[in-house]
C-alpha positions in Angstrom: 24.1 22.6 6.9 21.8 22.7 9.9 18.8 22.0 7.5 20.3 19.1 6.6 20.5 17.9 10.1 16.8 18.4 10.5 15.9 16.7 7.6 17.6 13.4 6.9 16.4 12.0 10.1 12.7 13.5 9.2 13.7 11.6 5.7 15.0 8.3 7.3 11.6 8.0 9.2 9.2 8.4 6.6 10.7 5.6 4.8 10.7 3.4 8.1 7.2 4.1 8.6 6.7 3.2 4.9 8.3 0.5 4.5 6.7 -0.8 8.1 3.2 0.0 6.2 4.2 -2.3 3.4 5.2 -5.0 5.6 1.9 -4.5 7.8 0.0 -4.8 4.4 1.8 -7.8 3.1 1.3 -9.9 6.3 -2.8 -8.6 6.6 -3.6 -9.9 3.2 -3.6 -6.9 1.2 -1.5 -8.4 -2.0 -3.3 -12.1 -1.7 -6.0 -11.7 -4.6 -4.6 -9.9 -7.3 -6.5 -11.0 -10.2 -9.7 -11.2 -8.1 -10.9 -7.2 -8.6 -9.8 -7.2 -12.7 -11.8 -9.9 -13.0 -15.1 -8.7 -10.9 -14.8 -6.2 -13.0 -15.6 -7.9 -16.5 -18.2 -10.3 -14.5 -21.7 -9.1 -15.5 -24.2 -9.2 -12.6 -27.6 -10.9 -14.0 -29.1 -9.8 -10.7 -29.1 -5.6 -11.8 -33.0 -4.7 -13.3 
């Protein structure tokens, strides 16, 4: 029982600090340009010799 004690608040915190990452990354700009990288990626570069 004492492990338990230890680690539900070591548990409760990790998902704080997740879910506080998410949030950071949704208000930087992270999730703005989905399609932008899948597309790049069939976009031949005429430029390359």
């Amino acid at each position: 029982m004492s492990g338990l004690t230890l680690l539900i608040p070591i548990a409760l915190a990790m998902g704080l600090i997740g879910l506080a990452a998410f949030f950071w990354a949704m208000r930087s700009g992270q999730y703005e340009d989905m399609d932008g990288a899948a597309n790049r990626i069939l976009i031949e570069d005429e430029d390359e010799a």
